[in-house]
C-alpha positions in Angstrom: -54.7 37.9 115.0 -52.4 36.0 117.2 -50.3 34.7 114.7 -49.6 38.1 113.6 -48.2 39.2 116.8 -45.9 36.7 117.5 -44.2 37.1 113.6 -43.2 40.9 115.3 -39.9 41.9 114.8 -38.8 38.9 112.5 -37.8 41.0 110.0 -34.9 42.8 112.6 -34.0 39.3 113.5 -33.2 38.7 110.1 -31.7 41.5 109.2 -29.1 41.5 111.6 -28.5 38.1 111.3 -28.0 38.7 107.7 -25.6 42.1 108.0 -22.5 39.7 109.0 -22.7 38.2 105.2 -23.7 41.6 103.6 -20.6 43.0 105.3 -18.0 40.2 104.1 -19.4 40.5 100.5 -18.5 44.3 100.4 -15.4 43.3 101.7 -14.3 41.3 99.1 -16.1 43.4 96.2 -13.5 45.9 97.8 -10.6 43.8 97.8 -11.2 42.9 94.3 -11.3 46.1 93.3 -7.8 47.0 95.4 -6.4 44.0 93.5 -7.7 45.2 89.9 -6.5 48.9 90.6 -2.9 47.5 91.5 -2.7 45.5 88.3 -4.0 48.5 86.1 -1.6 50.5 87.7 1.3 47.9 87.3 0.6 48.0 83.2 0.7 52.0 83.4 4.2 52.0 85.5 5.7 49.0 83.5 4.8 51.4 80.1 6.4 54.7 81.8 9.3 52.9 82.6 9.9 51.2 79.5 9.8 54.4 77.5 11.9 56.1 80.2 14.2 53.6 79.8 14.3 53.5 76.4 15.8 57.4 76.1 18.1 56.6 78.9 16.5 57.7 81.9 16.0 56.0 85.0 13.2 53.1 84.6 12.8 53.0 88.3 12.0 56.7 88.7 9.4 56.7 86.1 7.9 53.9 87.4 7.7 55.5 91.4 6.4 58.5 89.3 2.9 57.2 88.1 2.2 55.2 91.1 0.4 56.2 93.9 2.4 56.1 97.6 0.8 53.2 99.1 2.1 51.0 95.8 5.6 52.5 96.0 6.4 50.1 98.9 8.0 46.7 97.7 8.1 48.3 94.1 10.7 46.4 91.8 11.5 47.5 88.4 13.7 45.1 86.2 14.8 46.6 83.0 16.6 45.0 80.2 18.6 48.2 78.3 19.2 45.2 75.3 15.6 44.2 73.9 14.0 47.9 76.0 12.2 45.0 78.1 11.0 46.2 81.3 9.1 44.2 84.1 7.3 46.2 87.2 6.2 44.0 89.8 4.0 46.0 92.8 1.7 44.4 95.7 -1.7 44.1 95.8 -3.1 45.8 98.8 -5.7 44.6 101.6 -8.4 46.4 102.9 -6.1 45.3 106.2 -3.9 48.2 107.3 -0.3 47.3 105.8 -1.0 44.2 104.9 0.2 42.8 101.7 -1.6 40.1 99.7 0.9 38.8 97.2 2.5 40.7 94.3 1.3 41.1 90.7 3.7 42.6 87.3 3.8 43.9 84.5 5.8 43.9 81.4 6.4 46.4 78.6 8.6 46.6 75.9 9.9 49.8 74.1 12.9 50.0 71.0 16.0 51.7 72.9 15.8 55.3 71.1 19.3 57.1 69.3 19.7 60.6 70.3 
């Protein structure tokens, strides 16, 4: 019977010396999934540019149009009006307020359309 009182409240111990990791790990699951949703997003903007682009609109405008406001910030659109080539490049955000974590693009191509 003694044994089994001095094992009381092991289990808390653990726990919070185990929430620190648990904590981290849902960080990181979350960054992932900022990073995934910024590339997915990149491919969706670098395909409304390239068919705005390709009718003569403005690439840049269509691109800004399809993204959401925390991506518009450091957005570059590079569009090619020869070959209807157009390459969106956007950053990846942090679960950090503002922060930036590097910069992922996208490319699409669409045939330049005669009215």
């Amino acid at each position: 019977m003694r044994l089994w009182h001095e094992e009381r409240g092991q289990s808390a111990v653990e726990l919070v010396a185990t929430l620190p990791f648990v904590l981290l790990l849902a960080a990181m699951l979350w960054q992932a999934v900022l990073a995934g949703q910024a590339v997915w997003l990149a491919g969706t903007a670098a395909r409304s540019a390239a068919r705005a682009n390709a009718v003569g609109l403005s690439a840049r405008n269509a691109a800004k149009g399809v993204l959401p406001a925390r991506l518009e910030r450091g957005l570059r659109v590079r569009a090619d009006d020869e070959d209807g080539k157009v390459t969106v490049e956007v950053g990846v955000p942090t679960i950090l307020a503002r922060a930036r974590l590097g910069t992922v693009d996208a490319h699409a191509r669409f045939e330049p359309q005669s009215p």
